[in-house]
N, C-alpha and C positions, 0 to 999 in steps of 0.2 A: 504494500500500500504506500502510495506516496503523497506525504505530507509535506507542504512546501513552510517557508518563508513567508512572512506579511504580504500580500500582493495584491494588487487594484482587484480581484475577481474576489475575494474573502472577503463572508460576511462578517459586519461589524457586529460585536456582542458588547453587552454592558451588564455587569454582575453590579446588583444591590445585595448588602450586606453589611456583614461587620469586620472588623479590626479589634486583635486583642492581638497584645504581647505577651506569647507566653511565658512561664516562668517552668524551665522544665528540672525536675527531680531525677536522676538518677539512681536508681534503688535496687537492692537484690529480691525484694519481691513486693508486691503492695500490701501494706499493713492495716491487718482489721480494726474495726471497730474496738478503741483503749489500748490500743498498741503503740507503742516506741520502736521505732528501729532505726541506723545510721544510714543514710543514704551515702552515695559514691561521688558525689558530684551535683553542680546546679548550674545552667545558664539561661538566658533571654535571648528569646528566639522570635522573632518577628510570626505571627498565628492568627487568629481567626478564622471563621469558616469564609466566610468572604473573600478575605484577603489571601489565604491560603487558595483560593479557586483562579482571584483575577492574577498574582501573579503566575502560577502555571502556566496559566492563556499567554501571559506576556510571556515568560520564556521559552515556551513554545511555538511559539510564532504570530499568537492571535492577533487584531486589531480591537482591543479591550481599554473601555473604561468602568469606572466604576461611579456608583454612589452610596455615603455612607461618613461616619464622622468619627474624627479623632480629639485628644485635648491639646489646649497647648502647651503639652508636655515632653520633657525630651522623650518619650516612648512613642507619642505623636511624630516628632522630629524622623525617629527612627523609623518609625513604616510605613510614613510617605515617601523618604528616599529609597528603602527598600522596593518598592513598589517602582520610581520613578525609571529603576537602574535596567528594569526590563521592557522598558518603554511602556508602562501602563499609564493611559487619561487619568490622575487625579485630580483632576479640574474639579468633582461633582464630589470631592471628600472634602468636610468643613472642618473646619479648628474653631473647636466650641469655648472662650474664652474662659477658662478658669475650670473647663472639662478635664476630666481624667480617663485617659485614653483607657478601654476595654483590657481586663486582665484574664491570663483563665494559667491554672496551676496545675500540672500534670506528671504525678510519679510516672513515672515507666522505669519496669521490671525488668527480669535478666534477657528474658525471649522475647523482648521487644512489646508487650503488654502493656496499656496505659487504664488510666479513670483519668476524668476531666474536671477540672472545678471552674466555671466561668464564672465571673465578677462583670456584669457589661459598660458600665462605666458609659463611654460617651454613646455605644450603641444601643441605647436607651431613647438616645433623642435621634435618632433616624426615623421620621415621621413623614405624615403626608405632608408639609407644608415645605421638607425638602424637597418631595419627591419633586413637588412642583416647582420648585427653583432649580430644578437640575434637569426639568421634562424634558428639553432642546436633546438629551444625550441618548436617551429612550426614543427619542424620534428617528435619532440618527442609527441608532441600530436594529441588526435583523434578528437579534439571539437575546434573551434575556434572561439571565442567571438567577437566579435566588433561593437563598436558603432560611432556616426560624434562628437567628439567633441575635437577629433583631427584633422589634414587639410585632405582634402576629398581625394588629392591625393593618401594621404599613406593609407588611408582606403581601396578603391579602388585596389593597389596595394598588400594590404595586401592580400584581396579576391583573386587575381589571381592567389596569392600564395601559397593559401589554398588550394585553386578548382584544381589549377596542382597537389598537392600535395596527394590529396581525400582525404582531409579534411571534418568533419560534421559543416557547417560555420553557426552560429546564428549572426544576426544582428537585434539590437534595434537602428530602424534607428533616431535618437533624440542626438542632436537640427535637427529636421528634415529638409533636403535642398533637391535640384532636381541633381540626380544624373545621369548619362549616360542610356541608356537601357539597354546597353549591361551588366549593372553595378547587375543586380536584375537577371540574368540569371542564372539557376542552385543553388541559395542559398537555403542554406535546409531552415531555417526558418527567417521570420522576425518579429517583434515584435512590429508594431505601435501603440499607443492609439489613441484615434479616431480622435482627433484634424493632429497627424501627417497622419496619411494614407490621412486624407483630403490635405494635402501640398504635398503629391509626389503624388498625381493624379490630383493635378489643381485644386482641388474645393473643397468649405462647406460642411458637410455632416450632415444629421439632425435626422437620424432615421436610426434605423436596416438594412431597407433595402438598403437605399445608403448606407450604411457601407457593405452589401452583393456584390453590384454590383460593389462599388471601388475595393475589396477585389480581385473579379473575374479579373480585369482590373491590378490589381499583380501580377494575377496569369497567364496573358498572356503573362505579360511578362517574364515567369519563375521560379518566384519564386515556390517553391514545397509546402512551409505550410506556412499560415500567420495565427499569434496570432493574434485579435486584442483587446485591453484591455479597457474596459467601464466604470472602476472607478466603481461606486458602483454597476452597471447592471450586472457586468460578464465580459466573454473572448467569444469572439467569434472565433473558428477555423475553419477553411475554406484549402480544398486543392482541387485535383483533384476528389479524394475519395469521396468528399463531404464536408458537414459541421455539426457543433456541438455548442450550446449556452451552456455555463458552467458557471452557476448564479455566485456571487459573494457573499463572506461571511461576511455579516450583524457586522459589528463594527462600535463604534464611534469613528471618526477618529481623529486623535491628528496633526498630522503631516505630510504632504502624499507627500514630500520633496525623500523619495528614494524610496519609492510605487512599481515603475518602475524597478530601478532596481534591487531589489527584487525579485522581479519576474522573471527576467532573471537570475539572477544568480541562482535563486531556481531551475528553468527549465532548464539549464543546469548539472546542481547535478542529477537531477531524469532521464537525457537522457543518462549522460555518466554511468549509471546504468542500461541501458536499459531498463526503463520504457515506456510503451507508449505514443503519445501527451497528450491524453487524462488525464492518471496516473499523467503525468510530472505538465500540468497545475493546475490540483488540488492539486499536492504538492505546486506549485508557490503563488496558491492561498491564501492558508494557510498561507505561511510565509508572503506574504504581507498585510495579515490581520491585523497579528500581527506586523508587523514596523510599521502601520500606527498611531496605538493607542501608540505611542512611541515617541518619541521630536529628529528630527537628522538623522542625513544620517546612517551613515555603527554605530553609534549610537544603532542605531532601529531596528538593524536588529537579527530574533530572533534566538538559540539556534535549530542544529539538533533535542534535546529532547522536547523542546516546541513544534517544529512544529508536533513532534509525535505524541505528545499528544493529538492535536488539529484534529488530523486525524478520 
């Protein structure tokens, strides 16, 4: 499959979302509830689901901006440049005067294992009265990114935006919550790993096949393709069409902290290229192969010419 470079023919995306700087723990295993234990190490790691999406897009080759708010603090300072360094639009990211840029804290274990503590700090105030001072950026694009960990409203909101506008809308629906029905209606694609698709249909899921039947129970209510991602088993796609098991590629995992969204930022590079699910997810795949044998969020994430390679 060939995935190019930025070029006049690639459609433009724009991810709404958030920005948080993570704070990562290194640990020999995650400690339960009244537990002490010495961890290995700590650093800050530029993260968010967001931000961890649009820069992939950017250093992968996409034509991506974003919208969404940081503080004006030096963690702010640092994941704007971050973000700038792969050529991402941050024109539609505000510096909220006296805001405190999004935090989220995250052990990870010896086998690459995390939990997530998010703090949202400025992405709290990512609202609709942004959306609408940044609307010019949503016009200008053909792809529209978004994930919940910004408030549900303007998520929501955003969608309705989009879909007026015929927009191609991906949503990785994570930290996954229960959202309206009418809310999952007409999205092109959504993106849950198995744990979340079990949370927006009400129940546990144990095996293929309830991951099959939840899928379908998505898909009534709308939505047009669901990804859904198994961690080391594969992606499983599911639409009207039908469906397709797309194994997953065999690494030892270091870190598996932006795994996720990896994978969507990859899968949106390969669609606004007009590749097929199919193409897109195997590009997805690939690059989240390789973040996971990697330490760190947008960190991790590998080079358009790695992913080539690896093809």
């Amino acid at each position: 499959m060939n995935v190019n470079r930025k070029n006049d023919s690639m459609k433009k995306i724009l991810v709404v979302g958030s920005l948080n700087m993570d704070t990562v723990i290194e640990t020999p295993r995650i400690p339960v509830p009244g537990e002490t234990i010495m961890g290995n190490g700590i650093k800050h790691v530029p993260g968010g689901k967001g931000a961890n999406q649009v820069y992939t897009i950017g250093k992968l080759g996409g034509d991506v901006s974003m919208i969404g708010a940081v503080g004006d603090d030096s963690f702010g300072d640092a994941m704007l440049e971050n973000l700038k360094s792969v050529n991402v639009n941050v024109e539609g990211i505000e510096r909220i005067p006296g805001g405190t840029t999004g935090q989220a804290f995250i052990p990870v274990d010896a086998n690459g294992e995390n939990s997530i503590i998010v703090v949202g700090g400025t992405n709290s105030l990512v609202d609709e009265n942004l959306l609408k001072k940044y609307e010019y950026l949503m016009d200008e694009a053909d792809i529209v990114v978004m994930q919940q960990e910004i408030p549900l409203d303007t998520v929501m909101k955003a969608k309705e935006m989009a879909l007026a506008k015929g927009k191609t809308i991906i949503v990785d629906p994570a930290p996954a919550a229960a959202m309206p029905e009418e809310f999952w209606k007409d999205i092109d694609y959504i993106k849950p790993n198995e744990t979340e698709l079990g949370i927006l249909i009400g129940r546990e899921l144990h095996s293929k096949e309830e991951y099959k039947e939840a899928a379908h129970e998505m898909l009534k209510k709308g939505v047009k393709h669901l990804l859904v991602t198994l961690g080391s088993k594969g992606c499983l796609l599911m639409s009207e069409e039908g469906e397709e098991f797309l194994p997953a590629n065999k690494v030892k995992a270091v870190d598996t902290t932006a795994a996720g969204d990896c994978f969507t930022g990859a899968f949106a590079v390969a669609i606004s290229q007009g590749k097929s699910e199919k193409d897109a997810i195997a590009f997805a795949q690939k690059a989240s192969a390789i973040a996971v044998t990697r330490s760190g969020a947008q960190s991790s994430v590998p080079s358009l010419e790695e992913v080539l390679e690896s093809l």
